[in-house]
ROVO-702710 format. One record per atom (N, C-alpha, C): x, y, z. Coordinates in pm, whole numbers, padded with zeros to 5 digits, always signed. Each point is the difference from the previous one (the first is absolute). Layout:
XYZ;...
***
This chain:
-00990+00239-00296;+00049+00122-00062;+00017-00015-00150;+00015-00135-00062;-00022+00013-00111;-00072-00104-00075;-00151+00021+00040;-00083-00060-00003;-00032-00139-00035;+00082-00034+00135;-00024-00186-00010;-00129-00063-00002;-00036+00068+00102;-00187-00024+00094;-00049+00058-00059;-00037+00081-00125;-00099+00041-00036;-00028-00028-00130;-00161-00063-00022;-00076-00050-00041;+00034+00014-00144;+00001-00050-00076;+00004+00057-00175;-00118-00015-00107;-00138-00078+00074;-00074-00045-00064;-00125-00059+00099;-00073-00009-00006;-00148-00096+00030;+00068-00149+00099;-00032-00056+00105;+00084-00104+00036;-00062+00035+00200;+00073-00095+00048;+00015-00045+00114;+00118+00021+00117;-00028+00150+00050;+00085+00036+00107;-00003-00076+00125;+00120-00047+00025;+00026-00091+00082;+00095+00064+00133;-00087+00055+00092;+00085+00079+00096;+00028-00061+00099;+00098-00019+00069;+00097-00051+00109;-00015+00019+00135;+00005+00150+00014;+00002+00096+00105;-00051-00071+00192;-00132-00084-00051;-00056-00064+00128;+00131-00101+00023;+00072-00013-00086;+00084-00133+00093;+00109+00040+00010;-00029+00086+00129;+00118+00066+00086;+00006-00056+00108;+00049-00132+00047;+00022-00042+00108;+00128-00066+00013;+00092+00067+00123;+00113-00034-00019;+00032-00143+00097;-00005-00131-00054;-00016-00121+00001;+00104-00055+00119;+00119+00018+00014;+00093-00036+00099;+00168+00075-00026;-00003+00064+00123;+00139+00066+00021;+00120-00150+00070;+00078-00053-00064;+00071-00128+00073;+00105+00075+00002;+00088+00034+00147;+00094+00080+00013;+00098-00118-00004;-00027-00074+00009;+00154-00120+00008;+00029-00014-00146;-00094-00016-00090;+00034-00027-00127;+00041+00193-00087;-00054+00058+00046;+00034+00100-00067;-00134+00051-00090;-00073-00079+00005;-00099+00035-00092;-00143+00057-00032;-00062+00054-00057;-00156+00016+00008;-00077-00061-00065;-00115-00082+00048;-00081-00001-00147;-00147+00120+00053;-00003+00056-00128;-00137+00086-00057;-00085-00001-00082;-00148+00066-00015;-00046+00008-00123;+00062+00053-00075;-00055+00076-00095;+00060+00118-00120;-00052+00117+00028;-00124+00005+00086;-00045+00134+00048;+00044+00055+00074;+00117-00081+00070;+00061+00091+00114;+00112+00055-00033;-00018+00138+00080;+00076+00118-00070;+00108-00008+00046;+00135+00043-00083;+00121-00022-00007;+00029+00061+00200;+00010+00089+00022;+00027+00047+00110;-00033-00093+00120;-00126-00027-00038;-00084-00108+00104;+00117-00093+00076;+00048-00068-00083;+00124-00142+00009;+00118+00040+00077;+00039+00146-00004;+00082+00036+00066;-00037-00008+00148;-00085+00109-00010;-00083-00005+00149;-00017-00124+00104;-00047-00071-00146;-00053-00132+00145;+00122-00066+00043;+00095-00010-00142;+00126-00019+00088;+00098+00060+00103;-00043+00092+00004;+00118+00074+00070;-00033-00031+00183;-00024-00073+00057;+00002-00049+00134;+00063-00109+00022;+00011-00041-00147;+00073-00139-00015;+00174+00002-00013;+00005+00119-00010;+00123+00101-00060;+00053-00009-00140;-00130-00026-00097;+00070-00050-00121;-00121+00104-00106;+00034+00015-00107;-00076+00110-00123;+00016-00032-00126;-00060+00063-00043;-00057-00097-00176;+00088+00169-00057;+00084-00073-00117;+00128+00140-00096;-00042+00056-00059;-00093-00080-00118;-00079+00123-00058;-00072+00107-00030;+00007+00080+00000;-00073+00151+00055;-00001+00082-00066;-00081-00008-00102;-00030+00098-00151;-00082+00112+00114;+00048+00121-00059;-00039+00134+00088;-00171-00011-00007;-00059-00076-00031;-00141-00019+00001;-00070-00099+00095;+00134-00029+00091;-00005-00143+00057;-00130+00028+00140;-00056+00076+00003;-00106+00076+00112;-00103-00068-00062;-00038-00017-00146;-00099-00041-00067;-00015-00113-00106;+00125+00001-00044;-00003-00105-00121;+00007-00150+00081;-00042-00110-00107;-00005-00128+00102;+00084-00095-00053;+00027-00103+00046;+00049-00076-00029;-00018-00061-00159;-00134-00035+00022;+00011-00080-00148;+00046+00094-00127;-00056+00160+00013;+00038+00084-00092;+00161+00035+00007;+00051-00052+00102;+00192-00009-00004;+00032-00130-00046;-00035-00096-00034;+00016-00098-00027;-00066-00020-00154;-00070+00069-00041;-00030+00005-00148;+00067+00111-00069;+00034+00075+00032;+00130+00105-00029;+00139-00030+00047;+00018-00089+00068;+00128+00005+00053;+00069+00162+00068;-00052+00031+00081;+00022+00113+00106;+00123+00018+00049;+00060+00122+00007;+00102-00026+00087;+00018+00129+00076;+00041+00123-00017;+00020+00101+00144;+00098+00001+00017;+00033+00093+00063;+00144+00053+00073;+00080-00096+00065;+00018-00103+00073;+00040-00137+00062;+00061-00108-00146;-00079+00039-00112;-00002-00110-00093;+00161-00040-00035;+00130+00132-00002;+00118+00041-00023;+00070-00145+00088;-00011-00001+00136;+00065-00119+00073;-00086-00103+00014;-00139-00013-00021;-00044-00111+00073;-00118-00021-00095;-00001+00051-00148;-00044-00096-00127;-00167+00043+00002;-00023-00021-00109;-00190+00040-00039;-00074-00115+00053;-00134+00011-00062;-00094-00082+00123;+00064-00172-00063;+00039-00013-00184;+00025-00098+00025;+00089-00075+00037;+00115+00057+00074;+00090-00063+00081;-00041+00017+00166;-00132+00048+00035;-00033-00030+00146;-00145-00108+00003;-00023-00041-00124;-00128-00078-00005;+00038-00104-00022;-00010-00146+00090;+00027-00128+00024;-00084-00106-00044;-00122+00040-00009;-00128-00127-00059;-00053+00095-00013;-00143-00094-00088;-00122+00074-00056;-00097-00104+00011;-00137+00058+00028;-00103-00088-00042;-00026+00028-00098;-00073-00028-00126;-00065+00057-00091;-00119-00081-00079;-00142+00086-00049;-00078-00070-00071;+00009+00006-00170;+00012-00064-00054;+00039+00020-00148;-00117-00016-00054;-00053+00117-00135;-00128-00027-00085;-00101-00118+00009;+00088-00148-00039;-00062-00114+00021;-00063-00006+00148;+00035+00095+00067;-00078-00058+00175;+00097-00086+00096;+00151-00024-00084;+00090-00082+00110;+00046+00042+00109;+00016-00023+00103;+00063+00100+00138;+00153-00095-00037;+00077+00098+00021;+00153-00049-00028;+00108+00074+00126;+00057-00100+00047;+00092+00072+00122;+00138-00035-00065;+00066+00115-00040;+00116-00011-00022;+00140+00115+00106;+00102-00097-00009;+00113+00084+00110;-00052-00045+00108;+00039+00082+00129;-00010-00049+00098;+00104+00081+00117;-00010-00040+00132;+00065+00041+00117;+00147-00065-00003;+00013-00088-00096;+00137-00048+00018;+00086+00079-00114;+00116-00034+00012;+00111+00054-00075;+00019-00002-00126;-00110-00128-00088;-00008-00026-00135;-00044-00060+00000;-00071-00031-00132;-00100-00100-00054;+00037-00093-00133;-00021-00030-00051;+00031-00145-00115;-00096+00115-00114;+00053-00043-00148;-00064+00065-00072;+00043+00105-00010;-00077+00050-00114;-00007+00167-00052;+00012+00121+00115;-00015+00075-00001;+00012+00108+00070;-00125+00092-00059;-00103-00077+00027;-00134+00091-00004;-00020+00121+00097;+00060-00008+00099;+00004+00086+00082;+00034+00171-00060;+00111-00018-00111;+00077+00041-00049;-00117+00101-00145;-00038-00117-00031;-00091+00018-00094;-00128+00106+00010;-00108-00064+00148;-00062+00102+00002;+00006+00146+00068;+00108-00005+00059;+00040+00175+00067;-00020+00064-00171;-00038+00116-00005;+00000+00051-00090;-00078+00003-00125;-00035-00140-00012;-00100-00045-00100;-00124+00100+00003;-00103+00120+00086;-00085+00094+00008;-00124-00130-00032;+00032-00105+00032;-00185-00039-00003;-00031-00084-00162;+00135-00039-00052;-00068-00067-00125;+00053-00149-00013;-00012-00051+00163;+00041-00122-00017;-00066-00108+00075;-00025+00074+00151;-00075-00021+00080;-00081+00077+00144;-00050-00039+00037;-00091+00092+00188;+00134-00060+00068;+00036+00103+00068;+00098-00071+00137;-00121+00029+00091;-00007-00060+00099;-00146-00036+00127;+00107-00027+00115;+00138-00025+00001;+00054+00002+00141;+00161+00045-00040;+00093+00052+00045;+00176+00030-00004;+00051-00047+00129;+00131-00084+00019;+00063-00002+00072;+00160+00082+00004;-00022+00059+00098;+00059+00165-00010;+00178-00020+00110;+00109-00011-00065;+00132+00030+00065;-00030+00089+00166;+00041-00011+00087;+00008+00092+00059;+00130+00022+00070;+00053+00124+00013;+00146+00037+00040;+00035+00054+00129;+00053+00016+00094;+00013+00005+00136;+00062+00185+00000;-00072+00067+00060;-00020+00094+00056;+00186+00051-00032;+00014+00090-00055;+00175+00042-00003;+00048+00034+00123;+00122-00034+00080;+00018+00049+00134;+00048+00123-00037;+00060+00095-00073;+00009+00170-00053;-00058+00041-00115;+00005+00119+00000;-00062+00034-00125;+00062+00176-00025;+00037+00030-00083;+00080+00118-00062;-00028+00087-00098;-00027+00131-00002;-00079+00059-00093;+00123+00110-00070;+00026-00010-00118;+00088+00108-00047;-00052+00112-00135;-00054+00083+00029;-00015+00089-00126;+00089+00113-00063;-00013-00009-00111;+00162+00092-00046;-00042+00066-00141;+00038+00113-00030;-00068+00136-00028;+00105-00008-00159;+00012+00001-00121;+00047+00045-00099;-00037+00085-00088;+00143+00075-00098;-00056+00084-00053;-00013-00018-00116;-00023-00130-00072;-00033-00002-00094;-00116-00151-00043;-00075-00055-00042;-00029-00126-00006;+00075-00077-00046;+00127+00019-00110;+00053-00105-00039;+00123-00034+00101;+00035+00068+00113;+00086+00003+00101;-00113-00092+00080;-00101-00042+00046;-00076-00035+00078;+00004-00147-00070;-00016-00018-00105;-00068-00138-00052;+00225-00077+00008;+00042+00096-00020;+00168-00070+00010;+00004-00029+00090;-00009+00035+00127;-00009-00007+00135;-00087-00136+00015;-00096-00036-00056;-00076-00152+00037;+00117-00064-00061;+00046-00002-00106;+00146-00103-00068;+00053-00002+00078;+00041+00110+00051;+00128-00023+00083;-00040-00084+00163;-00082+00011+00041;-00041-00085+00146;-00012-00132-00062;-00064-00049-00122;-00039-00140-00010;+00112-00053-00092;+00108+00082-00048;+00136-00063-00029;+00076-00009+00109;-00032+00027+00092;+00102-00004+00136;-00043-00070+00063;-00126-00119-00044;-00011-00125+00104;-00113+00017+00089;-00026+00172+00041;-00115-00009+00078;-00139-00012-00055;-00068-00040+00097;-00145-00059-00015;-00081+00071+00057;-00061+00128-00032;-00092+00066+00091;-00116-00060+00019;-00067-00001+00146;-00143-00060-00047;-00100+00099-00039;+00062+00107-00044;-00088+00133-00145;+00078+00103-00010;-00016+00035-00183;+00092+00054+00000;-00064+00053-00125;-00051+00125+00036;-00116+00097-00100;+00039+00132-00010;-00030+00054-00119;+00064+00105-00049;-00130+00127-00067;-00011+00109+00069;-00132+00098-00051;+00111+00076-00094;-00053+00052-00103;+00058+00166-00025;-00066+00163+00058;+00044+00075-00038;-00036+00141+00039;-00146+00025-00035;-00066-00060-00096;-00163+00059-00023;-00102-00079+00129;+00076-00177-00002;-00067-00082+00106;+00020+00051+00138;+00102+00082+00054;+00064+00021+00129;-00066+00098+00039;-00023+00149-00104;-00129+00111+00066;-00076-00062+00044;-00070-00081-00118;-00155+00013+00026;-00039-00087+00136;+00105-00135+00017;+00012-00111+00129;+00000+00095+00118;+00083+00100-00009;+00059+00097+00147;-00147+00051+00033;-00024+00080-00099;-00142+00080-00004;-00121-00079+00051;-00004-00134-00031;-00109-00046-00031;-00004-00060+00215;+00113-00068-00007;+00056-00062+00126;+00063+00064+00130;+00101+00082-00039;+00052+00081+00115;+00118-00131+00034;+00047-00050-00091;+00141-00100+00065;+00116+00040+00027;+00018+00127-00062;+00103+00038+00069;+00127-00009-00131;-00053-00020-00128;+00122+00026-00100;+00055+00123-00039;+00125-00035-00075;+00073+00111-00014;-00083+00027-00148;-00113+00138+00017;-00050+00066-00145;+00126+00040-00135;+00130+00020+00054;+00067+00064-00088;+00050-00095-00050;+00050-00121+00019;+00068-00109-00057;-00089-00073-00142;+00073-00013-00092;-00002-00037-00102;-00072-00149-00049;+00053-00122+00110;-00043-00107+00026;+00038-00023+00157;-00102-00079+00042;+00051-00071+00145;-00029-00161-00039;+00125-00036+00109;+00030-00130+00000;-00035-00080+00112;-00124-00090-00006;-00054-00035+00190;+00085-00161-00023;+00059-00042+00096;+00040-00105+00027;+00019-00051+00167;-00102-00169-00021;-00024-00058+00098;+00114-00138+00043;+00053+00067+00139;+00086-00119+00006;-00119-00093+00117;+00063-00131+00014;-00088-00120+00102;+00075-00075+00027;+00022-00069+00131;+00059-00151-00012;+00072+00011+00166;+00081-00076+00004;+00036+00030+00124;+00091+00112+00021;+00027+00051+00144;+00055+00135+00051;+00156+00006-00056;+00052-00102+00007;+00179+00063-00008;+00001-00030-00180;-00074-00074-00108;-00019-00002-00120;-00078+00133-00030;-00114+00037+00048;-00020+00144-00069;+00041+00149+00079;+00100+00004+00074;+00080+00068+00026;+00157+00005-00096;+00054-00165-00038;+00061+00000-00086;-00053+00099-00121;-00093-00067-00043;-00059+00027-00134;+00003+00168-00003;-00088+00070+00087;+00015+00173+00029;+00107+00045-00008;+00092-00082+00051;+00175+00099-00043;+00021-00004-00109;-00041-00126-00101;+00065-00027-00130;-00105+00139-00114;-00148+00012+00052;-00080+00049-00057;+00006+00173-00026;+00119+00038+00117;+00040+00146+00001;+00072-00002-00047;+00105-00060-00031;+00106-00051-00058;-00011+00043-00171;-00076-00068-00044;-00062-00010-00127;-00119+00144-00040;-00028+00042+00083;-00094+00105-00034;+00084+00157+00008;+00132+00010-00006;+00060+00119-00012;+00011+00125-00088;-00094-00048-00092;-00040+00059-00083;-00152+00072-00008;-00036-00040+00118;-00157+00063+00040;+00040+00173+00064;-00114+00063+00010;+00064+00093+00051;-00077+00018+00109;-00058-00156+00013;-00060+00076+00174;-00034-00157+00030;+00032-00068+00139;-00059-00081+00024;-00035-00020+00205;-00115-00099-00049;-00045+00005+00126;-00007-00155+00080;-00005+00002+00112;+00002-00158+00054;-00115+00030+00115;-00071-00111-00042;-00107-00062+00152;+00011-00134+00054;+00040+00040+00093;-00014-00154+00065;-00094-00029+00127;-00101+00106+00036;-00079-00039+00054;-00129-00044-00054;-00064-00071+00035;-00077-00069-00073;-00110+00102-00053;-00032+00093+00106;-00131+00114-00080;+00065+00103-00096;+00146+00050-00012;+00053+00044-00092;+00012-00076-00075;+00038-00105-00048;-00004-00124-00135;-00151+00000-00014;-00105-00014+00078;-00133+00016-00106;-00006+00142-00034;-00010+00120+00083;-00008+00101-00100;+00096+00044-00122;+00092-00101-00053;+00123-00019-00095;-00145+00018-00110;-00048-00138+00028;-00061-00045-00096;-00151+00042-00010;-00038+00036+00104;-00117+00121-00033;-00062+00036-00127;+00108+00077-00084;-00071+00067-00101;+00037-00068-00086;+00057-00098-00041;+00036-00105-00114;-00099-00076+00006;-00112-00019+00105;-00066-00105+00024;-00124+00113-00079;-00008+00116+00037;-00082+00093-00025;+00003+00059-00167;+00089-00080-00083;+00069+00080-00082;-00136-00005-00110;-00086-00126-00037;-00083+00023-00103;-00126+00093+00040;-00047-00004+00091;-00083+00125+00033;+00010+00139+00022;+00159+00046+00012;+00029+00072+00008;+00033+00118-00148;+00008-00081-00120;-00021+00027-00104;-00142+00087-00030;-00107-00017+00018;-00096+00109+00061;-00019+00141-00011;+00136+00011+00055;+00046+00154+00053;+00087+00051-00125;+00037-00062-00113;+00060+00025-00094;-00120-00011-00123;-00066-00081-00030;-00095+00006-00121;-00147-00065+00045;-00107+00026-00122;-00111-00072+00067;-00017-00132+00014;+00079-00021-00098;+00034-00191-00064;+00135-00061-00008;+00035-00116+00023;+00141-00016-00058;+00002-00161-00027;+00080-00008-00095;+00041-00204-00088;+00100-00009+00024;-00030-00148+00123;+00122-00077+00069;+00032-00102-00103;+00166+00027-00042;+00054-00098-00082;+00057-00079+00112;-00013-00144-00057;+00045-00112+00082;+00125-00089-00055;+00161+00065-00065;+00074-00079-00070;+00130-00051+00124;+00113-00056-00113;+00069-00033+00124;+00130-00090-00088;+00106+00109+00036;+00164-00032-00093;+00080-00020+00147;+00116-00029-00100;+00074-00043+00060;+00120+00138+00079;+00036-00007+00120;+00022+00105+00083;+00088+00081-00062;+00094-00093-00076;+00085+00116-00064;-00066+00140-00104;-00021-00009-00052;-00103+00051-00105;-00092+00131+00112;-00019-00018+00085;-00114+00065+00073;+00046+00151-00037;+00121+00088+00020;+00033+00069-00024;-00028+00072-00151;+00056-00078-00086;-00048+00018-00155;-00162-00007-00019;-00057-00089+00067;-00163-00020-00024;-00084+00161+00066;+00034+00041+00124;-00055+00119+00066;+00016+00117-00105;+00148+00022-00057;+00027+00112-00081;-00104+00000-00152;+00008-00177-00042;-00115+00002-00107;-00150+00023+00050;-00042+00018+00115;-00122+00011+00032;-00035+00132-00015;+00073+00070+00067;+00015+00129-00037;-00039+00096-00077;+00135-00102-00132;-00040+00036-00117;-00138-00013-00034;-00023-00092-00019;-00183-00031-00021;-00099+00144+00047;+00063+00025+00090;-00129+00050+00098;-00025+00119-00078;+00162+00030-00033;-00023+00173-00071;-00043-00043-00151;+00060-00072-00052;-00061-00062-00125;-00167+00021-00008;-00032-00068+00077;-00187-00023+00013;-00075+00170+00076;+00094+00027+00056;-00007+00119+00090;-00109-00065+00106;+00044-00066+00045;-00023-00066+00120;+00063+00012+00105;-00017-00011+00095;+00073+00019+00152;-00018-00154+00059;+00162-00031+00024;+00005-00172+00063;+00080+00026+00164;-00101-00037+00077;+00076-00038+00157;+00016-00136-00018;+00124-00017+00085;+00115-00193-00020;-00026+00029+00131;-00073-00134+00054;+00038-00101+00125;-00022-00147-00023;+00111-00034+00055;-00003-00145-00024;+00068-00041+00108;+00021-00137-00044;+00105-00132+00075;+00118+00012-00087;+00075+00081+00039;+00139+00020-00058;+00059-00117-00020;+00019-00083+00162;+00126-00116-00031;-00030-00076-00067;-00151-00061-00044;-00028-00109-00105;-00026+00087-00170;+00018+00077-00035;-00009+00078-00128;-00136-00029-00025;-00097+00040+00076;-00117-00016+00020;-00086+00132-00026;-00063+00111-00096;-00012+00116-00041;-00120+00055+00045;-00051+00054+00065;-00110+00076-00011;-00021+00163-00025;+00018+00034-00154;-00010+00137-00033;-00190-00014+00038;+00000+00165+00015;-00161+00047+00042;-00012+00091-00107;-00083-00021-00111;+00020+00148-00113;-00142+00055+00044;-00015+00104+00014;-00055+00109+00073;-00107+00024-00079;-00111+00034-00047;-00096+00078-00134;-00126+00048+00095;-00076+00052-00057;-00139+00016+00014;-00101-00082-00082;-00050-00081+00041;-00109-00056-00075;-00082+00062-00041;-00013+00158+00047;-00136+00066-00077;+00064+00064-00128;+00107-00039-00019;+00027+00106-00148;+00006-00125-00107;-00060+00016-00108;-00064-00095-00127;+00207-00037-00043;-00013-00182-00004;+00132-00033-00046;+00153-00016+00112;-00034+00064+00116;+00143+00027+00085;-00066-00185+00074;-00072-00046+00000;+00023-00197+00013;+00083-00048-00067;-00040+00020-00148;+00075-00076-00101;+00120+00039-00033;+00045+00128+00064;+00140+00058-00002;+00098-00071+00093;-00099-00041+00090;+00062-00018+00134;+00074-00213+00010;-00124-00017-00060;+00013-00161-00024;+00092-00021-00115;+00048+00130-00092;+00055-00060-00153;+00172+00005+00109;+00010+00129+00053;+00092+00039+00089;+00082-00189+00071;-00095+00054+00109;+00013-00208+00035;+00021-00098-00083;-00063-00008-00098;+00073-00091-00083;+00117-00010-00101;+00021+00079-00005;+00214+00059-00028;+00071-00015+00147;-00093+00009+00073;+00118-00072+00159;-00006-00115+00002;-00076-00076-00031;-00028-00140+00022;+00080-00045-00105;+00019+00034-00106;+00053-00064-00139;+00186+00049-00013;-00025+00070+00045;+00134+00030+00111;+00084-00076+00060;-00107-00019+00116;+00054-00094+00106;+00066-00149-00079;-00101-00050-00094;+00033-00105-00069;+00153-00034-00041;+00030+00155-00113;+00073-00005-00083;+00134-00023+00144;-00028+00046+00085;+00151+00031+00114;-00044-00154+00089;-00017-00085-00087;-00046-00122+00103;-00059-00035+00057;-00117+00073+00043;-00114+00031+00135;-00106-00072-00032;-00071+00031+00049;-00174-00016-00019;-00066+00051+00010;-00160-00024-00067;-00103+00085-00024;-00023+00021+00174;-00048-00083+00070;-00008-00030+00134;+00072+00001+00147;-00012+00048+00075;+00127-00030+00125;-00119-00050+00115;-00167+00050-00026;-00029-00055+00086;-00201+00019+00018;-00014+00057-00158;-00097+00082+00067;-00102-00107-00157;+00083-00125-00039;-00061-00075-00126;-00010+00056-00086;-00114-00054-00127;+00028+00012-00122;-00126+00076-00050;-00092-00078+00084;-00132+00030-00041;-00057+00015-00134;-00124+00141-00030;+00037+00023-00135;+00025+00142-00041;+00065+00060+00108;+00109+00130-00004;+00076-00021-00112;+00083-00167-00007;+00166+00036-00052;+00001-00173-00086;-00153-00016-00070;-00015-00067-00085;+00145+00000-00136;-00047+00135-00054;+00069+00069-00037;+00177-00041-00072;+00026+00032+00182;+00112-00002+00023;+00103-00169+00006;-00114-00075+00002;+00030-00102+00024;+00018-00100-00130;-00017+00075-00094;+00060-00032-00164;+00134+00057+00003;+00018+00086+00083;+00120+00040-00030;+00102-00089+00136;-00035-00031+00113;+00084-00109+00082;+00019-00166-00084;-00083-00034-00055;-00006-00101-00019;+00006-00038-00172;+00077-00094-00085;-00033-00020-00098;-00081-00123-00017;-00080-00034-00129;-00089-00101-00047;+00000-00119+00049;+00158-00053-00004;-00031-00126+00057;-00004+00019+00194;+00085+00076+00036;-00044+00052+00155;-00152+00004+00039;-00060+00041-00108;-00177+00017+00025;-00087-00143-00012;+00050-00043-00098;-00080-00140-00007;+00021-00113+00109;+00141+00041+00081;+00006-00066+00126;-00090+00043+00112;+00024+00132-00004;-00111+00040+00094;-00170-00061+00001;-00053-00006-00148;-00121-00035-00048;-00022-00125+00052;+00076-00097-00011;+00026-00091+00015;-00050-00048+00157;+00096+00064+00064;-00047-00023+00173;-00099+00078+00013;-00068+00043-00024;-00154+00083-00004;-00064-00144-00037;-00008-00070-00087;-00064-00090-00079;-00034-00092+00077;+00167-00010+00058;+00018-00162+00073;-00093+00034+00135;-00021+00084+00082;-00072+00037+00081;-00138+00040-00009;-00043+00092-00054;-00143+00032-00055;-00009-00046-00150;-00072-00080-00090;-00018-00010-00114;-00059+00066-00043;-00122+00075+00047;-00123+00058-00029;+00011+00144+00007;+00136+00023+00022;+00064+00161+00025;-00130+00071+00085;-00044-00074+00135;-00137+00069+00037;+00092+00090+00117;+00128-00016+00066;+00039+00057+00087;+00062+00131-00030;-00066+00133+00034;+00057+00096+00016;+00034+00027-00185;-00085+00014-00080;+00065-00010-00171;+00041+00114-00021;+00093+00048-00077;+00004+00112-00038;+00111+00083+00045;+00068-00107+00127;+00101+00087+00070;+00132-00082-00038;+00120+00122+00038;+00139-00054+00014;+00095-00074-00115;-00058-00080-00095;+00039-00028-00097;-00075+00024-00114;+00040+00091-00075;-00068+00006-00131;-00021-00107-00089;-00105+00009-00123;+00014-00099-00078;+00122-00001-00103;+00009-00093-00122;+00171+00037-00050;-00107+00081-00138;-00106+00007-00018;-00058+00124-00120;+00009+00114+00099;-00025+00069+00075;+00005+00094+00072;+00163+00050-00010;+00064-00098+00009;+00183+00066-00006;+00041-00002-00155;-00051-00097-00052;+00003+00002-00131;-00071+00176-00083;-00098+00005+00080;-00041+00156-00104;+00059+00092+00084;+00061+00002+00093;+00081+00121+00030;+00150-00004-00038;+00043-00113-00085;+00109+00007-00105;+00125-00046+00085;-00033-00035+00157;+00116-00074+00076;+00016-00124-00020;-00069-00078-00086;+00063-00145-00041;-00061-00052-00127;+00058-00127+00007;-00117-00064-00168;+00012-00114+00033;-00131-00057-00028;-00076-00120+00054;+00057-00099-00111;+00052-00117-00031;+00035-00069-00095;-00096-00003-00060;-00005-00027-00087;-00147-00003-00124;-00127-00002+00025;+00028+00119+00144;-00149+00076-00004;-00083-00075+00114;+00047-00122+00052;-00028-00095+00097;+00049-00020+00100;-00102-00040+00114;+00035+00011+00114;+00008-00143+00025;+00075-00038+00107;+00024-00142+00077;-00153-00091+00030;-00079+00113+00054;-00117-00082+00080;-00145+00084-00115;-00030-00027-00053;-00129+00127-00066;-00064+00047+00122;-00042-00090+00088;-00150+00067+00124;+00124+00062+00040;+00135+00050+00020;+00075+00071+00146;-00036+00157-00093;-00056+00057-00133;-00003+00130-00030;-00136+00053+00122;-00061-00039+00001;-00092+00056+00046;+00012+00098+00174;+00113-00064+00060;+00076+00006+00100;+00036+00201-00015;
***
């Protein structure tokens, strides 16, 4: 989504896709190993006879694969209690530029050394090929609890996530639409939301029966300020909860011909203040913004709406996004929550990071590819590139490494 995988120049596409074979389900250990071609959903599936399922579940999880969650660092609705792909990814194989096959991490509990593991979630491809993942797997929840709750305002909705995750609870999702995202989802889906409400609040409880029964009393408790809420606890009412949240980016459609998914991500308090500045923006640009996101991790996905056939409403739309992103910064956040860096939010990434922050980055690019042949062009800018957009100054005009500009 913001163009990690795609090409910037003349070069050598290196596609994955055939090595989709999902290598061994070990139910005693908990674990999977896979290629990278196999698709996120896949892992669940094969586990689930075993009674155990893979957490991460970016609403794309029908199609997207592993290795592309693991070069973005992925995460989904689950990510709130049970962490992005790189807290469910245990080892890696990987081939590095030079041709080395390198197995780092592993099925056990820890390893000696660095935390490469750590390193390449997220990295989008400029460090090394992952060719195998060894994948967490988590044991089937014995309940599961679906609560949606109707407000009349968004900044009453985003208080409402403060207030559940200052009170200790842990939803395993806990996502928040407003009123433009909620038509068009109803329309598009038939889930069954309340059209008149302002924002809705979907929250997923899991875990065992007399803990998320606890948890549901405390969760009504705290939501008294909604003016409508609902509970499922049968299991086909908790999926049609989530129905049209799952449905929510296609459903956009039905509102414009085109729309630019911003991918930022602050800290929860703030969420309230951040929605009202989006807002602002929207009428500013005279743009129209639908909010769905991952509420409990301050995880953002505004949708700004345009037509691509009218000359300029792109560049309205992307200047738009990048006052959210630079945003997000200033309130602590990040350019990113999940969707990378690519070279969408190049950009933006003079403004996350200062000079000497960058030359570290360059640095582990270096130490890994010398020849900057992997994936060039993405995720980290050069420090002249931030330098002429007036977000930093290079000490006397020089960089650490001369060959890392070309990057």
């Amino acid at each position: 989504m913001s163009g990690g995988a795609l090409p910037l120049a003349d070069g050598v596409l290196l596609v994955l896709s055939r090595l989709h074979r999902i290598l061994e389900i070990d139910a005693r250990n908990r674990v999977a190993r896979v290629q990278p071609g196999v698709r996120n959903l896949q892992v669940s599936e094969a586990a689930r006879p075993q009674g155990l399922y893979y957490a991460p579940d970016p609403s794309s999880q029908v199609a997207c694969s592993i290795g592309g969650n693991i070069a973005e660092n992925a995460g989904g609705i689950h990510c709130l209690k049970y962490g992005l792909t790189v807290h469910n990814v245990l080892g890696m194989e990987l081939i590095t530029m030079a041709g080395q096959r390198l197995r780092i991490g592993g099925a056990g509990l820890d390893a000696p050394g660095y935390d490469l593991n750590a390193l390449i979630c997220g990295s989008e491809g400029l460090l090394a090929v992952v060719v195998e993942a060894t994948l967490r797997l988590l044991p089937c929840p014995e309940s599961v609890c679906g609560v949606l709750a109707a407000f009349d305002s968004v900044r009453k909705a985003g208080d409402a996530v403060t207030a559940l995750i200052g009170a200790g609870i842990t939803p395993a999702g806990l996502e928040l639409m407003d009123r433009l995202a909620i038509r068009a989802v109803e329309a598009y889906s038939g889930a069954g939301y309340p059209v008149a409400a302002e924002a809705v609040l979907l929250c997923a409880l899991d875990g065992f029966t007399a803990q998320v029964q606890a948890d549901l009393r405390r969760v009504q408790e705290l939501l008294q300020g909604a003016t409508e809420v609902r509970v499922a606890t049968a299991a086909a009412d908790c999926q049609q909860l989530w129905v049209g949240r799952k449905a929510a980016f296609p459903a956009m459609g039905r509102l414009a011909p085109d729309y630019y998914c911003v991918d930022g991500s602050i800290p929860r308090c703030h969420l309230g203040t951040m929605l009202e500045y989006i807002a602002g923006l929207g009428e500013e640009y005279g743009l129209s913004v639908a909010n769905v996101f991952h509420a409990g991790d301050g995880n953002l996905h505004p949708l700004i709406l345009y037509d691509g056939g009218v000359p300029g409403a792109l560049a309205q739309a992307e200047a738009l996004g990048g006052r959210i992103l630079e945003e997000c910064v200033r309130l602590g956040g990040s350019i990113t929550g999940e969707h990378g860096v690519g070279v969408e939010k190049l950009d933006q990434m003079c403004v996350q990071f200062n000079a000497a922050e960058h030359r570290q980055l360059h640095a582990v690019k270096h130490a890994f590819d010398p020849a900057g042949l992997l994936n060039p062009g993405k995720a980290v800018p050069s420090l002249t590139h931030c330098a002429e957009l007036g977000g930093m100054h290079v000490r006397g005009g020089r960089l650490p490494h001369p060959e890392l500009e070309r990057f």
